[in-house]
Every structure is written in C-alpha cells, then in structure tokens.
C-alpha positions in Angstrom: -49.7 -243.6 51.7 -49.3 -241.1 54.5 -52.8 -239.9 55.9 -51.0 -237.1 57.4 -50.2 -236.0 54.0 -53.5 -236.5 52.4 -55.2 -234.2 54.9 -52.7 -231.4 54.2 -53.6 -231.4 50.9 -57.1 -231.2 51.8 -56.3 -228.8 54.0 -54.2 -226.8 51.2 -57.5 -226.6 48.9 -59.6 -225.4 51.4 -57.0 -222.8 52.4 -56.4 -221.9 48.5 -58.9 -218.8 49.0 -56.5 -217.4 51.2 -54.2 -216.5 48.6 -56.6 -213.5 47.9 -57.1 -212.0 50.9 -54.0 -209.8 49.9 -52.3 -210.0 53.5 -49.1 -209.4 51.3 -47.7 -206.1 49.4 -43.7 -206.3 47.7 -42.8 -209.6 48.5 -43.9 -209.2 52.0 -46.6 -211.3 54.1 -48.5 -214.5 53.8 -48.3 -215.3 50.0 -49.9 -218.6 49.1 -50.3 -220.7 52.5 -52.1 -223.4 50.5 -48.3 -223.9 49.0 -46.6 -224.3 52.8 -49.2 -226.9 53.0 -48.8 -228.8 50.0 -44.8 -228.6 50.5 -45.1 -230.4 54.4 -47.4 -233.2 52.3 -44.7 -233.8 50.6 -41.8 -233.8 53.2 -43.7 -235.8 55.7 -44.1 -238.1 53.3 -40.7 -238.5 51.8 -38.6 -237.8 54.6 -39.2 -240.2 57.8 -39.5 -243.2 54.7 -36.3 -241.7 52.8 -38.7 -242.6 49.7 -37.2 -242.9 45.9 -39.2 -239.4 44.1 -40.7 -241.5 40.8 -41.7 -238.7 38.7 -42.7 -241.3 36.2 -45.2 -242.9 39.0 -46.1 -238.9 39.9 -47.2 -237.8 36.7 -48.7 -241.7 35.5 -46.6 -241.7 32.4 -43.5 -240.7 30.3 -45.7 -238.7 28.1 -46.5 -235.7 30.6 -42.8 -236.1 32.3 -41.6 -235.6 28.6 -44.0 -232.6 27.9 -43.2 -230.8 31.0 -39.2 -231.4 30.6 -39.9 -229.8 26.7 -41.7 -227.2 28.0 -38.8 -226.2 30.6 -36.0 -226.4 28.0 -38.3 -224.0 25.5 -38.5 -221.6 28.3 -35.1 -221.8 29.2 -33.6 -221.1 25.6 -36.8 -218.6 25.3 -35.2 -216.8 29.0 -31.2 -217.1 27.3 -31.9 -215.8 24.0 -33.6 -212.6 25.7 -30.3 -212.1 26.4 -29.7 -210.7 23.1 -32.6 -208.7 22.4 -31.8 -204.7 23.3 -33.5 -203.0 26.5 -32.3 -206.4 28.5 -31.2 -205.4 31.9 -30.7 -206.7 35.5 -34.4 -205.7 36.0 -35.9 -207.9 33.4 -33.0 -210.7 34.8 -35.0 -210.7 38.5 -38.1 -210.8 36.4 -37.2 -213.6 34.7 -36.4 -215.8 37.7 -38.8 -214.6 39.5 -41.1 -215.6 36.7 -39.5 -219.5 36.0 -39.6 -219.8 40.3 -43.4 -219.5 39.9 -43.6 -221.9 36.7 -41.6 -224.3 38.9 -44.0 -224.3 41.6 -46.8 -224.5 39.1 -45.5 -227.7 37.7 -43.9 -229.1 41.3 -47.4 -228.6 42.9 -49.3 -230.4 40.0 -46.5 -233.4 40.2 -47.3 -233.5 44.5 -50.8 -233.3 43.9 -50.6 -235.8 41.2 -48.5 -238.3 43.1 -50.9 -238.2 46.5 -53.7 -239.0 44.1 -52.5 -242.6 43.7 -56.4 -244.0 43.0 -60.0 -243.2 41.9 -61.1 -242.5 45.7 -59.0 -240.0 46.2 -59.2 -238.0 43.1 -63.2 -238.0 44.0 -62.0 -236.4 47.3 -60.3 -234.0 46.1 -62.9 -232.8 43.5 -65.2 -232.6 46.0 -63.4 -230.7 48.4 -62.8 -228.2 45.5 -66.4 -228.3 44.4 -67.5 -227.4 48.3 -65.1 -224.5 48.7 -66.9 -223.2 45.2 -70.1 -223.2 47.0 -69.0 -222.0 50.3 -67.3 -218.9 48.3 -70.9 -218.2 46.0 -72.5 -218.5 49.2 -71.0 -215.9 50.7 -71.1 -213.6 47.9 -74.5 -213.7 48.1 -74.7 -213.0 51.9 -72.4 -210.3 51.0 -75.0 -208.6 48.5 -78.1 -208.9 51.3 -76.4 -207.8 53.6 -75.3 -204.9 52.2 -78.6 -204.3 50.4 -80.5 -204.8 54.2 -78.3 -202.9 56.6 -76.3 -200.4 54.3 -72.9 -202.0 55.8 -70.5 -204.4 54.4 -69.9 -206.8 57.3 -67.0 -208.5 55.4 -65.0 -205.5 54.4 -64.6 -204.4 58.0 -63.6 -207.9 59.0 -61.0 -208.3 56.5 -60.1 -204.7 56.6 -59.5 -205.1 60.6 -57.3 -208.3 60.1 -54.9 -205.9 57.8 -54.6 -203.1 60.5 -53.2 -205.2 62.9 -50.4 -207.2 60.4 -46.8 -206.0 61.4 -46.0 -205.4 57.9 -47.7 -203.4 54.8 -50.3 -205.2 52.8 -52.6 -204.0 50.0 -55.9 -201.7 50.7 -58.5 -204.1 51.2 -61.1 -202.8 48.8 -64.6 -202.3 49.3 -66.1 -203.3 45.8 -69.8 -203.2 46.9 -69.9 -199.4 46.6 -69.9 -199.9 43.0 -72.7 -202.5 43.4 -69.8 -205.3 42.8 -69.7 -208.3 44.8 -67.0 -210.7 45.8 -67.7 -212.2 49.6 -64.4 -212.6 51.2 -62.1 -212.5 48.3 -60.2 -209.3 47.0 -61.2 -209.0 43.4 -65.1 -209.5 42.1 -62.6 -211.2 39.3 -61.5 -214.1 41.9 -64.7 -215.4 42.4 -64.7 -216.7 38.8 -61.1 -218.7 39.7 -63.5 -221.0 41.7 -66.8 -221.2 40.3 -65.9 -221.4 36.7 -64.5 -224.4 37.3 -66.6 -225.9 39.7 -69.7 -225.0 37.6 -68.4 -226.8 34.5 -67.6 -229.8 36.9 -71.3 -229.9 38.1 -72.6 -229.0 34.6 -71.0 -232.4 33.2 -72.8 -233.8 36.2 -76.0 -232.5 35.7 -75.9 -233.8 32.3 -74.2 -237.6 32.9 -76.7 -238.4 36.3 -80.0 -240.0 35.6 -81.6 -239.7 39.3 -84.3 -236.8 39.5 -82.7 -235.9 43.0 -79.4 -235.2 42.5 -80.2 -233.5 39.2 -82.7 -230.9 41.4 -79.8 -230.7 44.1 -77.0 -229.5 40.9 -79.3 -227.7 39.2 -80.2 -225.6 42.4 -75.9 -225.4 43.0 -75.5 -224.6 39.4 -77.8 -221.5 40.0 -76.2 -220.5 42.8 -72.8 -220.1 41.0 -74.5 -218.2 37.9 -75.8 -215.9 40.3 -72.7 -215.0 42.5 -70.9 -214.5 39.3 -73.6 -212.4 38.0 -73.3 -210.0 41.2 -69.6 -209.9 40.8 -70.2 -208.7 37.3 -66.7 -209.8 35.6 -67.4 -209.9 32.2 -64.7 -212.4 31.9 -66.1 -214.8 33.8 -69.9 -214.5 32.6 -68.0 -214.2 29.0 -66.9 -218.0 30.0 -70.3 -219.0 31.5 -71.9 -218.5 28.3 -69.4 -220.6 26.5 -69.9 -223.5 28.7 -73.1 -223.3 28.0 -72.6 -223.3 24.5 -70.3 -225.9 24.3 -73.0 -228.3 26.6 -75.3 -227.6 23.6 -72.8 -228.7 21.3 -71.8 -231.5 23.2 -74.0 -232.5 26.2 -71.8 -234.8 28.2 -69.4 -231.8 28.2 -65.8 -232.5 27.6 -64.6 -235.9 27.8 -61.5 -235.5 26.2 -59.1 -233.0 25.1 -60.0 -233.2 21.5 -63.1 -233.2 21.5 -62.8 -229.9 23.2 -60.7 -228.2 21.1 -63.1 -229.4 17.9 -65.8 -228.1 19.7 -64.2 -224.7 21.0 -63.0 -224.0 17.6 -66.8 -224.1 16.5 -67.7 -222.0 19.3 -65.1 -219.8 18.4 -65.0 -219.3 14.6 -69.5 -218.6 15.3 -68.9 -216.1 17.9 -66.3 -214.3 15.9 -68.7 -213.9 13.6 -71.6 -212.9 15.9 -69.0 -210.5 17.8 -69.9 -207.5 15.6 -73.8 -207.7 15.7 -73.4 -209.1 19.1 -71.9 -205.5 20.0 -74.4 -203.5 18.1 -76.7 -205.2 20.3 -74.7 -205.2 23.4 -74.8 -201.2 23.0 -78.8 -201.4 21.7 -80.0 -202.8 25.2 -76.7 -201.5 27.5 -79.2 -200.0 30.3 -79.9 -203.3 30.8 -76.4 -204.6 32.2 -74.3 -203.8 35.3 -72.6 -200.4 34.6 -69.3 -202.0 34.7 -70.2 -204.4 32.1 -72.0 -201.9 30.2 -68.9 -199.0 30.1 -66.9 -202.1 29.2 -68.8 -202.7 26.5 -69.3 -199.8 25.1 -65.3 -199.2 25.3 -65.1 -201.8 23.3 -66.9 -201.3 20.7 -65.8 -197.6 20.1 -62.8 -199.3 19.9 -63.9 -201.3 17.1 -65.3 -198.9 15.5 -63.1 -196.4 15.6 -59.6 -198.6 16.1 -58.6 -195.6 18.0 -57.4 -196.1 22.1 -59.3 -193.9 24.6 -57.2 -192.6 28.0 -60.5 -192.6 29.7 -61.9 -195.5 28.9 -62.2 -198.8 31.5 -58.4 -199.4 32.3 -58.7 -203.4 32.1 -60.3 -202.8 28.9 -57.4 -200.5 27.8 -55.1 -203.1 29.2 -56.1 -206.2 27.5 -56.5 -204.0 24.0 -52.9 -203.1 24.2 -51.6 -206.5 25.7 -52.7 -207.6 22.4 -51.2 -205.2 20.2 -47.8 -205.9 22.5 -48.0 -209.9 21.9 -47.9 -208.9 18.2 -44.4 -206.6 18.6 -43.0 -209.6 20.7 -44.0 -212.0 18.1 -42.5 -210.1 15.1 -39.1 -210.3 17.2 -39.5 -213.9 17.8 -42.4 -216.0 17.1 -41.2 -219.1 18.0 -39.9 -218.6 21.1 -40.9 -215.1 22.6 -39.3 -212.6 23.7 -38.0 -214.2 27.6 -39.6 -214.8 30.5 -40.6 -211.4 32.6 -40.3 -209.4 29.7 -43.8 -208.4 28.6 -43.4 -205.3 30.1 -40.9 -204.0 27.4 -43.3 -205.2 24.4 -46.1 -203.3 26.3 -44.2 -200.0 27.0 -43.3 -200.2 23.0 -46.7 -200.6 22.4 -48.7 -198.2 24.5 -45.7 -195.6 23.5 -46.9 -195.8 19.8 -50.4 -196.0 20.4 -50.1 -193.2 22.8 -51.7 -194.9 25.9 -50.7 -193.7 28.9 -52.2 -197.3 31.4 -49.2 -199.5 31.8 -48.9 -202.5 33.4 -49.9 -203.7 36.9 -47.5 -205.2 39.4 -48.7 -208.3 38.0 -48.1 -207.5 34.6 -51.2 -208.0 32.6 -54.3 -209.3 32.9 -54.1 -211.7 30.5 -51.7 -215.4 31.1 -52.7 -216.3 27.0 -51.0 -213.2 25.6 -48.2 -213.0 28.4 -47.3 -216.6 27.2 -47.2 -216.0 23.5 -45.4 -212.8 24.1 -42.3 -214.4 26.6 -42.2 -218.3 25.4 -43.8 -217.7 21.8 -45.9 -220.4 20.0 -44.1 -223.3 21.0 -43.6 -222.1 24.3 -47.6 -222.0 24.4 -48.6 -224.9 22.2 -46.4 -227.3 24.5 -47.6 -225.8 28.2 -51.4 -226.5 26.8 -50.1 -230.2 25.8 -48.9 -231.2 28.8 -53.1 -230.8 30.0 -53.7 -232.6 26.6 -51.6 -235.9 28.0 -52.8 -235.9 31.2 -56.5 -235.9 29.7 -55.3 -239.2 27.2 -53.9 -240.8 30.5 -57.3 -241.3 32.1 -59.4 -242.0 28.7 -57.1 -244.9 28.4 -57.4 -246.0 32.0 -61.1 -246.0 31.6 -61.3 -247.7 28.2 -59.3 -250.1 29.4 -61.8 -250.7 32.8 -64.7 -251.0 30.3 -62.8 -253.4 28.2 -62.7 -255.9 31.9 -66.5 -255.9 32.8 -67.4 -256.1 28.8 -65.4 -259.5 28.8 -68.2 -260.2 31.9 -71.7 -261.9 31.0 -74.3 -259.5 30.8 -76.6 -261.5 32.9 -74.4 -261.7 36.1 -74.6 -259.8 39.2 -70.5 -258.7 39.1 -70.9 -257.2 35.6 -73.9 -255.1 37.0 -71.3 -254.1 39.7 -68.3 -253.6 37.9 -70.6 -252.0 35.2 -72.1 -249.4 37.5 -67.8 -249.0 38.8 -67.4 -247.7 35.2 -70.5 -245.5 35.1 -69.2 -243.7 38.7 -65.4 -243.4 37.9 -66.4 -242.4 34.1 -68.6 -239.4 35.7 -66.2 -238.3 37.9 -63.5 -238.3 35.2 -65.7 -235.8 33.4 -66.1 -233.8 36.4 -62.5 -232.9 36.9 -61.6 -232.8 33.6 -64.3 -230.4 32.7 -63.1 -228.5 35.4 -59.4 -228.4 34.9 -60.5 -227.4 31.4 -62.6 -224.6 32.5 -60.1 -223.2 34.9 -57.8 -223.6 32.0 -59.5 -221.4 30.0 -60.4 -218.7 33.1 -56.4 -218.5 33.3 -55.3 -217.8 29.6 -58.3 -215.5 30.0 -57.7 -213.8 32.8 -54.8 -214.5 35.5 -52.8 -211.9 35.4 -49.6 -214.1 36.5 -48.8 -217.4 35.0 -50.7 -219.5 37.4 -52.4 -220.0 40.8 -52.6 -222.5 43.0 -56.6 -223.3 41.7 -54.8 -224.8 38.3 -51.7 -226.9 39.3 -54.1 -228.7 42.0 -57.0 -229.1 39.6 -54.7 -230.9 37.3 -53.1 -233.4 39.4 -56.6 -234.4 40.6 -57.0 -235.5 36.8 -57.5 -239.3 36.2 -53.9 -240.8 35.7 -53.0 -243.8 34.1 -50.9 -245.2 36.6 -53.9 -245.6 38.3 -54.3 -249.5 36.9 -51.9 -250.2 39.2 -53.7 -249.5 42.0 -57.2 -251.0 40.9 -56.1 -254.9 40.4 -57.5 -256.4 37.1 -59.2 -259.3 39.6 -62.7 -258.0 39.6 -63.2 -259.3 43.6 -60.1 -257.3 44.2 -61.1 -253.8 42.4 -64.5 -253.9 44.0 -63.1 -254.5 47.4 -60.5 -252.0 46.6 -62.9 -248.7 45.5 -65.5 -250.2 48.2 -68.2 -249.1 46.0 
C-alpha cells in the first residue's frame, strides 16, 4: 500500500473542517479541499503501478457494490421520469446533475476511503484522527465563548473574517454568531459543530461503555463532557435533539450499536416513546422556556404554536418555518410519485407548491433545505431512500461477520494457553473499535437525514469507508502467529 496515500487521507480528515470556512460563494473558491486530497490518494496510488480498480476488493463484498449500483439506477430512472412531470425545465436539468455529481463523489469518496483501509490498523487510525479533530473543534468552541465572555472581542471572527478580505474572488459574509450568545469556534454555522462531535461522541460513548480500565473511562468521560458542552453553547437544537437520543438509546442498549439492526429495533422504541412524550414534552418545553438559550426557546415555542394551532407564522424562526414546510412538500412530491420521487434537484418545485398554498413567504436556501431525510423522499422516493440507508446496513453486516468469524479462531484455542489470552484480548480491541466507528457512522448518519442541508459532506462518505469490511480476512492470516505479528498488538 502507498504511504504517500495513506497520509493524504489523513491529511484530508484533518482538513475536512475546511469545507466550512465558506471561502466560496456561486461555484467560486475553495470548495471541499479534503476532496483534492482524497482524489491525489487515489491517483498516486493507481497511476505509477497502473493498478486493476477492484471495486469488489474496495467495498469488501458484492453486497454493498450491488446496493450502491441499485441505488444509482433508482436515481437515475427517479432523474428521467422527472422529465415528465410539468414545471421541468433546463433549470431543474443543471440541478439535477449538479445534484447526481455530488452523490457520485459521495459514493467515490466512501469506495477510496474504503479501499486504503485494507486492515484493522488502519481503520483505528483513521477513527482516531476523526475523533482528535472532534476535540480540537469543541476545544475551540469553548476558547471561543471565554474569550468573548473575558475581553468583549471575538478573536476568531476577525481572523477568519481577514482571510476573506484578501481572497481574489467573492465568498460568503463570515458571520459573527457570538452576538447572539451562539458559539461555533472556527466553523461558519453553530450547526457545523454538531457534523463532528455528534459522531465522535457516540464513538467515545460506545467506548466509555465497552472499556473496563478506571483511567481511560475518567479520560472519555472528561472528552465526552467537553463535546456536550461545546454543543450546548452552539445551541443547535438539532444537535442537542440527537445528544439526547444517544443517550437514550445507551440506556436501552449499553454497548451502543453493534449492528444495524439492532439500531433500527432500538431507534424505533426510541421513536414510537418520544412521539408520544412530544406533546407533554412541549407543554413543558414552553412551562420552563426561560430556562433555555433564546434560540432554542423561540424555536420551541414556534413549534408548538404550530401544533397547536396548525397554522404557519411569517415571523416565526425561519429554519423552523423551513423544516415545517419541507415536510408538507415531501408529502406533495410523494402523492406524485412515491416510489421514486419527483427527480433529483427538484425539491424546490414541491416546496414553492407548498409554501404557495400555505401562504409562507421563506423559500428555500441555496442549498435547498435543511433537511437531507425529506429532500431524499421528495427527489428518489421510498425506494430511493430505503436502498441509500441499506447500503450503510451491508457495510455494518460485513464487519459483524469478520469479527464472528475472528472469535470463532481463538474459541477453537484452549482456554488455558497463553495465545488464546492473546488472540482473545485481539478480539476484545478490534470488537471495541468496530463499535466505535460504527456508532459513529451511525450517529453522523442520523445528524445528515436530520440536518445537512445537501445530500452529503465529506464527514459521512469518510466515516463509512473507515467501517470494518469483510475483506479484511484477507489481510489478517487465519495462522494465529501470523495475525498477531500482523496487527502487532
């Protein structure tokens, strides 16, 4: 494997806050550098060895390769059979490419990632670096809020603001949040500090939960703090929203979520309890308000006026208004065609429908919407959906079976002798790790369907290919000298 390559994708997570420093406007700037760098991975890579590409030996198994071709041909004949629905134009046509270009990369950058992480070693590496960026961004949300609270100043706008001045080409206001008593360290949105620490957090919550020495359960614990309390001072009620289901799903379920299934049995109880709490969870949201942020509270009061009254409000919270009618324009798109949506890049249309007859006058941002869940059901319909949340579902399977079938070696092992104590405790590592990445992949998961306001970013894609694979049997021989030698453990 090239080294060279392997650092560049190190180098592309650390990079991956970049993406929201906004140093772009129309099409114009720096727009994802972490995906330059994952693109030269791959070309050095393939290029000097004119290499075979093995998407099989990518993705660890026919079953993703066959969920991800399914889910292309669904969007495809979602994208062609827009064609026929009335409004189409050659607007909606460079929305629609423009749309599929960014699923593409989604699903290329997942199948690089994937392929680099050709063993255990490196999929720890590449946890960890995500985990460490995490903390570095909750850091410095919390430097943010003292130092604005001590000197009166925000050290961090004027540094990103003075990059922007001196760009040769326009780029969006840099925003300074913390006038509103939000905080977000050196990322544009109080919103994007949740892309990072939701997932990390569920990764070291699964950690907290699997590790049995008193230190390392002091040293999360402190780290698991830390990102509840930079993603209480950016107040996104999204992302505390999530928080709080994490934490109801460890109760549920204390070694978090181990497989797919599990998750989804678990979520669903979540789910169908806090539909039912959501009514007297609102009455007593409204009750004790004065005790929230005041863009938490507003938002919550919105919403329940909403609820009570099933009536829109001009001047209520525009994200709120936003997401209210997003749903109500998922619902027109799905009456058209509930199968396969309406066509990539065409929410817009549903939404202007929508908000016409509900008489809202917020439309939709650049990025059209702020949430991916009821984008997707709107353009690529249920299947369109159901299949792009299956292809995490096999990837999950891939490294259950790789670690059942690891147990299965050292079980064959006598109990009493010293390699089945070390292969035993080579299971116990790789089997926490596994739970780590998957807990985050399906934590970030969740934070997107929730709240990405495009179909993916970079956060996601990498996430996933640093999932256990599989394939990975290959690499760690089946001769117990050779797989300890080989993970050096």
């Amino acid at each position: 494997m090239n080294n060279l390559s392997i650092r560049l994708l190190r180098l592309s997570i650390y990079t991956s806050p970049l993406m929201a420093f906004s140093f772009f406007a129309a099409g114009k700037g720096l727009i994802q550098p972490s995906l330059f760098l994952i693109i030269a991975a791959f070309l050095f890579n393939y290029i000097p060895s004119k290499k075979k590409i093995s998407l099989k030996q990518s993705l660890g198994s026919n079953s993703s390769l066959q969920m991800i071709f399914l889910f292309l041909f669904i969007i495809t004949i979602s994208t062609i059979t827009s064609f026929l629905v009335p409004g189409f134009n050659f607007v909606s046509l460079y929305k629609s490419i423009g749309v599929l270009v960014s699923l593409i990369a989604f699903l290329g950058v997942y199948s690089i990632i994937s392929y680099f992480n050709e063993g255990p070693e490196i999929a720890k590496t590449f946890i960890r670096d995500f985990i460490t960026v995490s903390t570095v961004i909750s850091i410095l949300v919390v430097v943010e809020f003292l130092f604005v609270k001590l000197t009166g100043r925000n050290y961090f706008y004027y540094l990103i603001k003075g990059v922007h001045d001196y760009l040769p080409y326009p780029s969006i206001p840099w925003k300074d949040i913390s006038i509103h008593d939000r905080y977000k360290g050196i990322l544009t949105e109080p919103g994007d500090v949740g892309n990072y620490i939701i997932p990390a957090f569920s990764a070291l919550l699964s950690k907290f939960f699997f590790c049995s020495q008193r230190r390392t359960k002091i040293t999360t614990g402190l780290i698991l703090l830390l990102y509840g309390y930079a993603i209480f001072l950016s107040a996104s009620v999204t992302s505390i929203f999530l928080l709080l289901i994490i934490f109801l799903l460890v109760i549920f379920r204390n070694r978090v979520f181990y497989s797919f299934k599990e998750f989804l049995i678990v979520f669903s109880m979540v789910s169908v309890s806090f539909y039912f709490s959501l009514s007297f969870a609102l009455d007593l949201a409204l009750k004790y308000k004065n005790i929230f942020h005041v863009s938490i509270a507003s938002r919550i009061e919105d919403l329940a006026n909403f609820f009570i009254t099933q009536q829109y409000d001009n001047y209520s919270n525009l994200s709120v208004q936003v997401i209210l009618n997003s749903y109500n324009s998922t619902v027109v798109a799905l009456q058209k065609n509930p199968l396969f949506g309406t066509g990539l890049g065409n929410f817009s249309i549903s939404y202007d429908l929508a908000a016409s007859a509900n008489f809202i006058e917020t439309r939709l941002n650049s990025n059209d919407g702020y949430s991916m869940l009821l984008r997707m059901l709107a353009e690529v319909g249920v299947l369109g959906l159901v299949v792009f949340i299956f292809i995490f579902s096999t990837r999950f399977s891939q490294g259950r079976k790789f670690l059942k079938r690891l147990k299965g070696t050292f079980r064959m092992l006598s109990n009493t002798s010293e390699k089945y104590k070390q292969v035993s405790k080579i299971y116990s590592e790789l089997e926490q790790h596994s739970l780590m990445i998957n807990a985050a992949v399906i934590a970030c998961l969740l934070n997107a369907l929730l709240n990405y306001p495009t179909y993916w970013n970079v956060v996601l894609p990498m996430l996933l290919g640093s999932c256990y694979k599989l394939s990975y049997s290959k690499t760690v021989a089946f001769d117990i000298d050779k797989k300890l030698e080989q993970l050096k453990i």
